[in-house]
C-alpha positions as YAML, in Angstrom:
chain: A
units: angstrom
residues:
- id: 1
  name: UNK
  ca: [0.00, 0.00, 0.00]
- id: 2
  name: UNK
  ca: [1.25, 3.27, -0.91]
- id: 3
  name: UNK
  ca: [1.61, 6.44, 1.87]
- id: 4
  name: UNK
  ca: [0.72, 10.20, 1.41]
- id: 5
  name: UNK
  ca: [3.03, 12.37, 2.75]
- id: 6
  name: UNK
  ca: [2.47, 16.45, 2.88]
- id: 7
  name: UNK
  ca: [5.89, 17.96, 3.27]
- id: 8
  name: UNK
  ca: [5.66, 21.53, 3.70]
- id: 9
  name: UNK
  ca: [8.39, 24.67, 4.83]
- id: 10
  name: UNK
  ca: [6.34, 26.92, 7.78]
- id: 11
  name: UNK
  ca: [8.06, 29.99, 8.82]
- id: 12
  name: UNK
  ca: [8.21, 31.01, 12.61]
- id: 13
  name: UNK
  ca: [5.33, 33.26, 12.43]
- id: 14
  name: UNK
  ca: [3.53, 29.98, 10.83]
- id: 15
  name: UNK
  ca: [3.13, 30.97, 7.00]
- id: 16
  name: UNK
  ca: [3.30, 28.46, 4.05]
- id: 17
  name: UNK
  ca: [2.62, 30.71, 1.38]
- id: 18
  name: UNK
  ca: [5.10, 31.45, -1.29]
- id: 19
  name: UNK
  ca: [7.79, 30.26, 0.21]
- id: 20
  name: UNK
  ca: [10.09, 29.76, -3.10]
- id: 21
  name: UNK
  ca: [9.97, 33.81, -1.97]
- id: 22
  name: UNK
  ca: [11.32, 32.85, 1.70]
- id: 23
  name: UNK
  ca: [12.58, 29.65, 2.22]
- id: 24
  name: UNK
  ca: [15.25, 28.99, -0.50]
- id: 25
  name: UNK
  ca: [17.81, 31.03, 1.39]
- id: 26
  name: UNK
  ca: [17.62, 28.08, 4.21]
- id: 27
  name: UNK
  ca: [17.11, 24.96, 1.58]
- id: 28
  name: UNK
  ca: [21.15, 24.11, 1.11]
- id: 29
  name: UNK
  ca: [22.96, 20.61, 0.45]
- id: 30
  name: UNK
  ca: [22.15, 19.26, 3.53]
- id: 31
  name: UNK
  ca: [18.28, 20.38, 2.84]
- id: 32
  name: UNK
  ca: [18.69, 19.40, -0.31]
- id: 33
  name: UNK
  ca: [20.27, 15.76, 0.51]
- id: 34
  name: UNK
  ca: [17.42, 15.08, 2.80]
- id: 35
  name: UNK
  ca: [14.52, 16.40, 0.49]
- id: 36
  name: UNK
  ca: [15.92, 14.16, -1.90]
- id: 37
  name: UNK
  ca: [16.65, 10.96, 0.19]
- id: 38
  name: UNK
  ca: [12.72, 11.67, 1.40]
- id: 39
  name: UNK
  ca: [11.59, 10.82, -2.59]
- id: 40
  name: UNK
  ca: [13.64, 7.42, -2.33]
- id: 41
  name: UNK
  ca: [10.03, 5.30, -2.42]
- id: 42
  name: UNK
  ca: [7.74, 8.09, -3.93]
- id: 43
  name: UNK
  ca: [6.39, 7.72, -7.27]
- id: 44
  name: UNK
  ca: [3.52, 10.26, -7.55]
- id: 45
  name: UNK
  ca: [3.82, 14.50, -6.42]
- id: 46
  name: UNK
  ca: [0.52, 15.66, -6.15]
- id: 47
  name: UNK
  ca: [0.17, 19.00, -6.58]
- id: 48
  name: UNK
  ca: [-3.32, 21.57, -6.63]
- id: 49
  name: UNK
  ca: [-3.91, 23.49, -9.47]
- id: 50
  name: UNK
  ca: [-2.65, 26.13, -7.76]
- id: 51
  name: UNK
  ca: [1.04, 24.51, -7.06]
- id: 52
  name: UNK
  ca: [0.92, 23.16, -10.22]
- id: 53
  name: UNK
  ca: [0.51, 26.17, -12.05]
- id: 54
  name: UNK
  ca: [3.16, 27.73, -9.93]
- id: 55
  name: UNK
  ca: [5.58, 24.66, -10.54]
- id: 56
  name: UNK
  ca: [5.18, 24.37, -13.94]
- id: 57
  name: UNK
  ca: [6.49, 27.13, -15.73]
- id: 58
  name: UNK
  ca: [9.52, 26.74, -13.41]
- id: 59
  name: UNK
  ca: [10.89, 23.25, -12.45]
- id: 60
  name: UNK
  ca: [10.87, 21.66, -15.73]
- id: 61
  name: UNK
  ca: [13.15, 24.14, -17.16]
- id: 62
  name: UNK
  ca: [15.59, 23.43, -14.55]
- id: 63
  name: UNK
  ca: [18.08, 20.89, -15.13]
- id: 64
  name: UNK
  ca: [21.22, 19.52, -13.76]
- id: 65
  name: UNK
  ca: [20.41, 19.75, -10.22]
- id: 66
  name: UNK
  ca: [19.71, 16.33, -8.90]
- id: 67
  name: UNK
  ca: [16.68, 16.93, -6.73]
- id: 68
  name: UNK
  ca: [14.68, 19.14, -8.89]
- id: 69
  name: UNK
  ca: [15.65, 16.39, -12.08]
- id: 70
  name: UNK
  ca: [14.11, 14.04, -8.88]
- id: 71
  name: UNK
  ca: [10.99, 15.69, -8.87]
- id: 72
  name: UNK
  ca: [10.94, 16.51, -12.79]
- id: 73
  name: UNK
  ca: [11.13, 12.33, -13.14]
- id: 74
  name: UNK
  ca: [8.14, 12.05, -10.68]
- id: 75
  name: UNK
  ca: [4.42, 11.06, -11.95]
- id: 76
  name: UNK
  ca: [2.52, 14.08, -11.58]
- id: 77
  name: UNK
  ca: [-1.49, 14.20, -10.40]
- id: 78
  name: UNK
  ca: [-3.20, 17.09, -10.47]
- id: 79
  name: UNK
  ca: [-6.40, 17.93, -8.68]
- id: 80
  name: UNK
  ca: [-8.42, 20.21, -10.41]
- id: 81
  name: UNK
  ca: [-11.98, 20.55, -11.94]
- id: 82
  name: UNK
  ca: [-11.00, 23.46, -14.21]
- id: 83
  name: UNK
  ca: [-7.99, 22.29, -15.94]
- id: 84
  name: UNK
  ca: [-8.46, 20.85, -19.40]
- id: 85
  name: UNK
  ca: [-4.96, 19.16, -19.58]
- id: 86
  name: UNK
  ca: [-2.10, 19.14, -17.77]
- id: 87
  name: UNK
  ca: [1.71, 18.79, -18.86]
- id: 88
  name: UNK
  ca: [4.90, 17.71, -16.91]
- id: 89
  name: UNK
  ca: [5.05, 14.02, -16.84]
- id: 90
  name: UNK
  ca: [1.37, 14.71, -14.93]
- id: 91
  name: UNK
  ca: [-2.47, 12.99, -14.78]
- id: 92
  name: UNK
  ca: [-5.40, 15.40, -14.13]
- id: 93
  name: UNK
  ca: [-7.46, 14.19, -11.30]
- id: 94
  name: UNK
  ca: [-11.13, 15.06, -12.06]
- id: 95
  name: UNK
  ca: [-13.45, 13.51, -10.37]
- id: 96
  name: UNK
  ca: [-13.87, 12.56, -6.64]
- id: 97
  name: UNK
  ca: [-10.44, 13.38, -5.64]
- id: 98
  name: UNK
  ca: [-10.34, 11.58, -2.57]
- id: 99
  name: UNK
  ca: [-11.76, 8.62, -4.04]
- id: 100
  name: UNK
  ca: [-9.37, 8.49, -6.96]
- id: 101
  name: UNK
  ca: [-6.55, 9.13, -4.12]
- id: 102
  name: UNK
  ca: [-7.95, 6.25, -2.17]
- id: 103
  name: UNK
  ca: [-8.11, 3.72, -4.86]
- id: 104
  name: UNK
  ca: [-4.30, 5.23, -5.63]
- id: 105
  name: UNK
  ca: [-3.27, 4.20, -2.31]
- id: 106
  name: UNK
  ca: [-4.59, 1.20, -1.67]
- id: 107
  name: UNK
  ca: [-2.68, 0.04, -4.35]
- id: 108
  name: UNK
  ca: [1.00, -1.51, -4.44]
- id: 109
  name: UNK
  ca: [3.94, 0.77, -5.66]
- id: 110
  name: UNK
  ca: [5.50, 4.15, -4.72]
- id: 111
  name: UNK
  ca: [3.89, 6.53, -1.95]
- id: 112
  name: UNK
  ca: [2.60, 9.98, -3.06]
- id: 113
  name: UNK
  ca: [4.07, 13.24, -1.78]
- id: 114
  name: UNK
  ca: [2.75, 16.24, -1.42]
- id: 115
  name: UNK
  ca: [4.17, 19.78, -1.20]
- id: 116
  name: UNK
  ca: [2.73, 22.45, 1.09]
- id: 117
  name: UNK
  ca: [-0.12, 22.81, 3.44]
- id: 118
  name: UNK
  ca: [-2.69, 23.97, 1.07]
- id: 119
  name: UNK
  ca: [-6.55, 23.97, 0.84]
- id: 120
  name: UNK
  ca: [-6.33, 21.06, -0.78]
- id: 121
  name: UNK
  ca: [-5.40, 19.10, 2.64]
- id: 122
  name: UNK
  ca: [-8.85, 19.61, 3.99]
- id: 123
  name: UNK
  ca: [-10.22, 17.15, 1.58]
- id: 124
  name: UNK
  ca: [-7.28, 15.31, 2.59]
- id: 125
  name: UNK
  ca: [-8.34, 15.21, 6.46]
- id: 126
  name: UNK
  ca: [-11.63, 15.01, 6.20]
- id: 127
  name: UNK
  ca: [-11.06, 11.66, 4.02]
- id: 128
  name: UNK
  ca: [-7.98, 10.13, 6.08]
- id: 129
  name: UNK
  ca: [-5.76, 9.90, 3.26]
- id: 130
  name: UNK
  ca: [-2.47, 11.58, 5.07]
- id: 131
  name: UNK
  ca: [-0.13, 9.12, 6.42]
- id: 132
  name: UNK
  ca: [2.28, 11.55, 7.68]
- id: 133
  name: UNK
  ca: [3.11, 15.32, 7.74]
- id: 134
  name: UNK
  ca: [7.21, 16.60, 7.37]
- id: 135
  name: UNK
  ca: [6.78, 20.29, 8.33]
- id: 136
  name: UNK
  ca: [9.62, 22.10, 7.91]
- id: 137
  name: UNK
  ca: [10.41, 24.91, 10.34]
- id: 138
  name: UNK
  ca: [12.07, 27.78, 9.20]
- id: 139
  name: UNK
  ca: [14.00, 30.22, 11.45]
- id: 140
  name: UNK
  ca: [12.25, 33.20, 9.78]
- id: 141
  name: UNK
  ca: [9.55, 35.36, 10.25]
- id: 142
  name: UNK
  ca: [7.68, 36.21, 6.66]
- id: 143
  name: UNK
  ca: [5.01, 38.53, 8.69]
- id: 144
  name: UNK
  ca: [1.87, 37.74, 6.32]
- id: 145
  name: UNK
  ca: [0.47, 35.06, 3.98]
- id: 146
  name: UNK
  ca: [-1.54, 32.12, 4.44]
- id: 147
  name: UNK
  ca: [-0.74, 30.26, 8.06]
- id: 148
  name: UNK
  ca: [-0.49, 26.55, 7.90]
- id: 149
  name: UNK
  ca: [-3.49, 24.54, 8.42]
- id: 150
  name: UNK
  ca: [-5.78, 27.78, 8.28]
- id: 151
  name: UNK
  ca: [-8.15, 25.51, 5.96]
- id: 152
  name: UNK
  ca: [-8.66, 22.84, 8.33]
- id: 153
  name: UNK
  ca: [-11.08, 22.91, 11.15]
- id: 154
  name: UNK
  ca: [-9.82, 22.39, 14.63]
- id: 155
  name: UNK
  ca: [-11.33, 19.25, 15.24]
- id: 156
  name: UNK
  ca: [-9.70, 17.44, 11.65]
- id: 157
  name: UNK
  ca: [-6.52, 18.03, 13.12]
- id: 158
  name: UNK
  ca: [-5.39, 15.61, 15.54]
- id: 159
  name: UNK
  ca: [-1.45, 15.01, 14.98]
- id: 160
  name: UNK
  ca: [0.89, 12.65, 17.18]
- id: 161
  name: UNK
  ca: [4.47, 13.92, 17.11]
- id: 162
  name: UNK
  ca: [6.97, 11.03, 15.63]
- id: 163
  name: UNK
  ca: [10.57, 12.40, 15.32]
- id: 164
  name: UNK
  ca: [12.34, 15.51, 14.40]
- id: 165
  name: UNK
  ca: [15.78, 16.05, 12.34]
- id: 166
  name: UNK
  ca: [17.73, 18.93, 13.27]
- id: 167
  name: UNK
  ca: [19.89, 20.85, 10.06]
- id: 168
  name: UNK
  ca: [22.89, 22.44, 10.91]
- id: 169
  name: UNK
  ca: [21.39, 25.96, 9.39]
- id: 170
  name: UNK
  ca: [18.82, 26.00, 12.19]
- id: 171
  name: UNK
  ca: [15.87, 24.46, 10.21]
- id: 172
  name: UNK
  ca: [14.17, 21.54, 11.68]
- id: 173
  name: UNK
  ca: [11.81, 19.05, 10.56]
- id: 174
  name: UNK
  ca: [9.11, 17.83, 12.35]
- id: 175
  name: UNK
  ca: [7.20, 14.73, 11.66]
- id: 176
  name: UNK
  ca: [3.54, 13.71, 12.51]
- id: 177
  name: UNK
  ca: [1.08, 11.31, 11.83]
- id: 178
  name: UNK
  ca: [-2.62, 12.27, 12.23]
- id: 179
  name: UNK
  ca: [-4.10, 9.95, 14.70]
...
């Protein structure tokens, strides 16, 4: 059975928006090494139309760096109902996204990652399809933008601590699994 994993950089103040604006400054070799050793059994990046149309015109003009050629490689699903088609090595999920995502994972093969906390993970929640959350913590303070988990009620959000991994710059990553 496959896993979904959100993986997501938060900012001290607790923003999640833009942060190719924010975080990059903080995301070196060693953040880079790990990111990448963290796609060793992930087929599928599932992205929202939003991410996707903020990835695409981007990443898969970037070559030669061996986690973004990682994530170019990937399988690429989509949610969206206004899309027509999608590009990038990606499949357009259309219908009932967390059905689709449930049949996904209760199949054999690679686990599905997800970038950022987005509005997207309430549908998530509210369907039990996250197996684990990697939140980055950044030592920043961005001051405004969206605030992780702003979608999601209080009550969807039930998350049991399961280790952390300290980077030399000061980042750490958290890890949780919803309960």
């Amino acid at each position: 059975m496959r896993k979904l994993l959100v993986s997501s950089f938060v900012s001290l103040d607790g923003v999640v928006e833009s942060p190719m604006a924010w975080a990059h400054r903080f995301f070196g070799d060693e953040c880079s090494e790990y990111a990448y050793h963290k796609l060793d059994d992930v087929e599928f990046f599932l992205l929202g139309r939003k991410a996707y149309e903020t990835f695409l015109p981007v990443w898969p003009n970037i070559t030669g760096k061996v986690y973004i050629d990682r994530i170019n490689r990937l399988k690429k699903l989509v949610a969206s109902t206004t899309l027509g088609d999608v590009a990038w090595n990606a499949s357009l999920l259309k219908g009932d996204i967390a059905e689709e995502l449930a049949a996904l994972k209760s199949q054999d093969g690679g686990h599905i990652i997800k970038y950022g906390v987005t509005a997207l993970d309430r549908t998530l929640l509210d369907h039990k399809l996250v197996d684990e959350y990697d939140l980055w913590i950044m030592p920043t303070r961005v001051g405004q933008g969206k605030r992780a988990f702003a979608d999601i009620e209080a009550d969807k959000l039930d998350l049991e601590f399961v280790r952390t991994h300290r980077f030399a710059n000061g980042v750490m990553a958290l890890t949780y699994h919803p309960r």
